[in-house]
N, C-alpha and C positions, 0 to 999 in steps of 0.2 A: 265491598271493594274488591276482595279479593275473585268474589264469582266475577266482576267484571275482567279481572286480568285473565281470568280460563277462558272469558267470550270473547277478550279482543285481538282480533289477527292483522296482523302488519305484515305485507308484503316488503321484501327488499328488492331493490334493482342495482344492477352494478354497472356502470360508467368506465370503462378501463383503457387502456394502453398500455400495450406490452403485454400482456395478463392472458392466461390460458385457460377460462373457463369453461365449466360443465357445457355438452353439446343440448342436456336437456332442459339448459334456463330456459324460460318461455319469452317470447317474443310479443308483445302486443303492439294494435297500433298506436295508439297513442303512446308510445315510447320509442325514445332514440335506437336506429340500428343499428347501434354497438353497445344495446342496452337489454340484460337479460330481467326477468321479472323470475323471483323462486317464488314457487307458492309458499304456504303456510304449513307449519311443521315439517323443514326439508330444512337439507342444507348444503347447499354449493361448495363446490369447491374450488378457490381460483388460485393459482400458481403465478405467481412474479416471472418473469422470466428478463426482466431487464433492472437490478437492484440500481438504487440510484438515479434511475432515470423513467419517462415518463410519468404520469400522473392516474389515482384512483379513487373514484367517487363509491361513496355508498347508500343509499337512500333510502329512508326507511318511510312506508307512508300509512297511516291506519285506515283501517276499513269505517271506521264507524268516530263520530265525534268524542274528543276527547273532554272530559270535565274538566273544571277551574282548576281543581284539586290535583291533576292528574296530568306528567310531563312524560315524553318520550326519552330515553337516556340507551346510549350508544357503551357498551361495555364490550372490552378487550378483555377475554375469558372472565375471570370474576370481578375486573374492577373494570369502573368507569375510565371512560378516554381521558384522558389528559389531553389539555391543546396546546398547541405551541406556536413556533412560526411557521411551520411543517404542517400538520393538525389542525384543522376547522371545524367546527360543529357548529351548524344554524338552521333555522328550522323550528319549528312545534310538531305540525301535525304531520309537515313533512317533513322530516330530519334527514340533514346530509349531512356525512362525515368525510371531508376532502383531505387525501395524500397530497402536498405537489409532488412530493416525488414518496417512493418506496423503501425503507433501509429492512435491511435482514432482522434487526428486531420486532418491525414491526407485524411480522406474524404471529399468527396467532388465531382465535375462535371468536369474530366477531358477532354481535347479538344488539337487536333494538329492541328494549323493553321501555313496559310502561308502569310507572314506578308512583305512588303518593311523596307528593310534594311536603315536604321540610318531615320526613319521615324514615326508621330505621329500614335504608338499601338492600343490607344483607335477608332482612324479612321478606322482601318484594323477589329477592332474586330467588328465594328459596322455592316459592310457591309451583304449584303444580300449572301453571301456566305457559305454557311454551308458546313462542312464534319460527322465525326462520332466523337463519344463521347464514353464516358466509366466513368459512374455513380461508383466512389467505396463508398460504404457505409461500415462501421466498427462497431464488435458487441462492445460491450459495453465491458471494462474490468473491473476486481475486483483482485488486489492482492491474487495469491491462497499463502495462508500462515494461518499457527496454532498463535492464543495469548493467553496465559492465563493471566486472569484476576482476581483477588480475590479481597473483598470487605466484609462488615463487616456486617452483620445482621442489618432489621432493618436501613439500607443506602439507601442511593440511586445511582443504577447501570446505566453507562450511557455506549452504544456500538456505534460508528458509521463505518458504511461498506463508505468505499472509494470508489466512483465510479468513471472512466474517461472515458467520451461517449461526441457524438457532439448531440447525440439526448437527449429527456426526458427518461427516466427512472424510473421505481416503483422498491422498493423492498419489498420482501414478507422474516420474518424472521422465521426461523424453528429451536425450540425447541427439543432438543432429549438427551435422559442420556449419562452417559460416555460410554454405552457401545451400542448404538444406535438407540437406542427403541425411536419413537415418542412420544411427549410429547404434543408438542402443535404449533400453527402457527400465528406468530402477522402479520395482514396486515392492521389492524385499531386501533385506540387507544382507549383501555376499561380500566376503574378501574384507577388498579397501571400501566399501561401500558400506555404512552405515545410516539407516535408516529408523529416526527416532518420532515419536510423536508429541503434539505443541495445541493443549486444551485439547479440544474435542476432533483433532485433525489428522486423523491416522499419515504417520510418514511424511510429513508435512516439514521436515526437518533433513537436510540430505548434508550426511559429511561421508568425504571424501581423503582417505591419508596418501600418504605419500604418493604425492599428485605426478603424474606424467604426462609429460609433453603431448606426443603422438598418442596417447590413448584418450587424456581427459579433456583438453580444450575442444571448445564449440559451444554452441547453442543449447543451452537448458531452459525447459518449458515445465512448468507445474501444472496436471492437470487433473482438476478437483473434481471429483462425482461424490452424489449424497441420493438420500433416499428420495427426495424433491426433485432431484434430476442433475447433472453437468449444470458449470458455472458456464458463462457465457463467454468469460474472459481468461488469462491467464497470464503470467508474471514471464517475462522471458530474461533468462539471466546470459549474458556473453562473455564468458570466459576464456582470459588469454592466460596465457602461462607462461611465466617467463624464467630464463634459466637459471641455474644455483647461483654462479659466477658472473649474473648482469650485475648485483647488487657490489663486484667488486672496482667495476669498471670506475664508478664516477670516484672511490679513493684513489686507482692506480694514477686519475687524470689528475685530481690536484697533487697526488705528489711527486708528478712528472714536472708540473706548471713550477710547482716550489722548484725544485731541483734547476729547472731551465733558467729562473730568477735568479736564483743566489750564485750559478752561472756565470750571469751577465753581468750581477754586480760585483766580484769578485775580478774580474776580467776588465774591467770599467776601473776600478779601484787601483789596479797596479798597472795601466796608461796613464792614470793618472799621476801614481807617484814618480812615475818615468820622466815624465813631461815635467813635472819641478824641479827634477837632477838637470834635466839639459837645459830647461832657463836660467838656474846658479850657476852653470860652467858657462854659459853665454856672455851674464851680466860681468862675469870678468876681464878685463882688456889684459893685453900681451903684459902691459905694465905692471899692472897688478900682480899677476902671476910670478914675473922675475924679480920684484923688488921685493929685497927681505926685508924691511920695515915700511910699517902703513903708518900713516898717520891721517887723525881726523879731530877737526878743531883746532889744530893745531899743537896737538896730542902726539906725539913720539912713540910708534909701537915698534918692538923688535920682538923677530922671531925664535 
């Protein structure tokens, strides 16, 4: 069994979009034109260059029939694929391992081996048997999305660009107004600029102290490079700044509004008491006033 694993060679062929593969896959015709074929004992290298999006096939197909005894199994570095909703694997003798789409985990040292059925894995992987490979590595991604952020003079502004990569990464941040002019480039920490790092994200973290007007509002952009190459996308943050003394404005306004109230009703209150002195003097007749005794019911009053 195992001399048959050093005789059997499984060609891979790659299926891709978006994906940056070796110029030397081989091309045959019976295979699709956006389909490279590696030979045997080699290994490709294909690069993501759009995470997230498009789709990547992998196929693995053997030279020679396989026995009852004896299945094709698709392994990410040392363990088997796991599938998912994402993940497909179907197939025997042709086995195809389908991405719908690509995530930055999913890099890694893919491998079709042939393996003895209901048998210890770790034994078969070990053997001195090799076929071909297909290295996919994945650029780095970064959320393409607008934030506005507003923060108060004189604060301190803190941005952090999310990055999801399996490698290291730096990010370099670029400054520029609202209307795109360059302004400036943080890729080290100076002054009021602090530049901290977030997992495996070099600088990836930008705080800002005592924020100013005319120097620090605009457009901030994170831009991430790794050893796989620049993200394709980038995080753009827009930063207004608003002044020490706006945050006093909407108290001075209510307690102008109170002030104006209690105003009007204070004002409203004493017409008011005014106006019930002069309908008592009214409801009086000349009589009344000159007569030193009232009388009511027939009641006798003297004054």
């Amino acid at each position: 069994m195992l001399l048959y694993l050093q005789l059997l060679a499984a060609k891979l062929s790659i299926i891709r979009s978006g994906f940056l593969c070796p110029n030397e896959s081989k091309v045959t015709p019976n295979t699709l034109k956006s389909e490279g074929i590696i030979p045997a004992n080699n290994i490709a290298d294909c690069v993501v260059t759009e995470p997230y999006a498009g789709n990547l096939t992998l196929q693995c197909v053997s030279d020679l029939p396989l026995p009852s005894d004896v299945t094709l199994v698709w392994f990410k570095n040392t363990t088997i694929v796991r599938t998912d909703r994402r993940i497909n694997v179907y197939g025997s003798n042709h086995l195809v391992l389908n991405f719908t789409s690509v995530l930055p985990n999913d890099a890694g040292h893919y491998q079709c081996r042939a393996v003895k059925k209901n048998e210890d894995v770790k034994r078969i992987i070990n053997s001195p048997g090799e076929t071909s490979a297909i290295e996919i590595r994945v650029l780095p991604y970064v959320k393409n999305a607008f934030k506005d952020v507003a923060v108060v003079e004189q604060k301190t502004l803190s941005l952090t660009c999310i990055v999801l990569s399996t490698v290291p990464t730096t990010v370099k941040w670029v400054l520029s107004t609202f209307e795109g002019k360059l302004k400036k480039n943080y890729s080290q920490s100076e002054g009021r600029i602090i530049l901290s790092n977030v997992n495996s994200s070099t600088n990836a973290m930008l705080l800002i102290t005592s924020v100013n007007m005319s120097l620090d509002r605009g457009k901030y952009e994170c831009v991430v490079e790794s050893a796989v190459g620049p993200s394709p996308t980038n995080t753009t943050f827009m930063v207004r700044i608003k002044s020490k003394y706006a945050v006093l404005w909407p108290f001075i306004g209510i307690c102008a509004e109170v002030f104006i109230l209690c105003t009007i009703i204070l004002i409203y209150e004493k017409k008011r008491d005014k106006s019930k002195i002069e309908e008592s003097d009214t409801d009086q007749g000349p009589e009344m006033k000159s007569s030193p005794n009232r009388s009511h019911d027939g009641i006798l009053y003297r004054k």
